[in-house]
C-alpha positions, 0 to 999 in steps of 0.5 A: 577546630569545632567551628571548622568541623561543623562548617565542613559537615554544613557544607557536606549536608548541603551537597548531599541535601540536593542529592536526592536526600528526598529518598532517605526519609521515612514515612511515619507509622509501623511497618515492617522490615519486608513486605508480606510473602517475602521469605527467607532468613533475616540477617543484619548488617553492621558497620563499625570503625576500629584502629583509631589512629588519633581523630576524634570524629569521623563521619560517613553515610550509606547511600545503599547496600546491595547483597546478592548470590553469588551467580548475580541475584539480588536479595531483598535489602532494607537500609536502616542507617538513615544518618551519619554514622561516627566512626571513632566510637569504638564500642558501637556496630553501627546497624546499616541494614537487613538483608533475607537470604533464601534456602538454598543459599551458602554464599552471598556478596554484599555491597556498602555504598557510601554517599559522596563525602563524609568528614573528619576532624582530628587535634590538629586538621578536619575536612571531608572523606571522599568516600567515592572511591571505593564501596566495602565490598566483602563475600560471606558464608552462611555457615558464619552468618547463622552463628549471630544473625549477623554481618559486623564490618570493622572498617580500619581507620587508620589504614582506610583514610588515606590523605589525599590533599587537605581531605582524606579518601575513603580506600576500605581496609576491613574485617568482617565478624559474624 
């Protein structure tokens, strides 16, 4: 089973490899989170699976995180997870990203999007997540924001990861906690 999980997530890093992997890397020396003069209040982003049915990996990547007002304007972002997240682990918020919200603001809409595919093995089958179905997409007031400085999604892995063939789709099923 570990063979055949390894396999299928070599063959996912392959795939996403020629798909602009180029724009994930980061360059080497301290720099911060937000360019100078950009103002505003620094919030995080988590993400953590919950609700395990039974898999003992479940593996995706964040291509982008997008968080805007709720009139439409984009706010600053920064993607911090660079590497598959795991899923299965019950006791890690994994930190996908920060975002600045400006005064004035009560309301944002945030936006996770996934890369293509993901991987999952379980005792007794592993594939891929086909995690292009859907991105997470949830509103959040900045009363809750405030309290930790924080946005954590826990993701429902038994209701999210629906079969679909020999893989499984990504359909998000989630709660958020601040």
């Amino acid at each position: 089973m570990k063979k055949r999980m390894l396999s299928v997530l070599g063959a996912v890093a392959l795939g996403l490899g020629g798909c602009g992997g180029a724009s994930r890397t980061e360059t080497t020396g301290a720099r911060p989170d937000f360019p100078e003069g950009v103002q505003g209040q620094r919030f995080e982003l988590r993400l953590k699976g919950v609700n395990n049915p039974g898999y003992d990996s479940a593996l995706v990547q964040v291509r982008r995180i997008s968080v805007t007002t709720v009139e439409g304007e984009a706010l600053p972002v920064r993607l911090k997870s660079r590497f598959p997240m795991e899923l299965t682990h019950p006791e890690q918020a994994h930190l996908v990203g920060l975002f600045l919200v400006p005064e004035g603001v009560e309301r944002v809409k945030v936006e996770v999007t996934f890369d293509d595919f993901g991987g999952y093995e379980a005792a007794s089958s592993g594939g891929v997540i086909d995690t292009r179905v859907a991105p997470l997409r949830f509103e959040a007031p900045l009363a809750y924001l405030n309290e930790h400085g924080r946005a954590v999604v826990h993701l429902d892995l038994n209701q999210s990861l629906q079969t679909h063939g020999e893989a499984k789709l990504l359909l998000p099923s989630l709660d958020v906690r601040y």
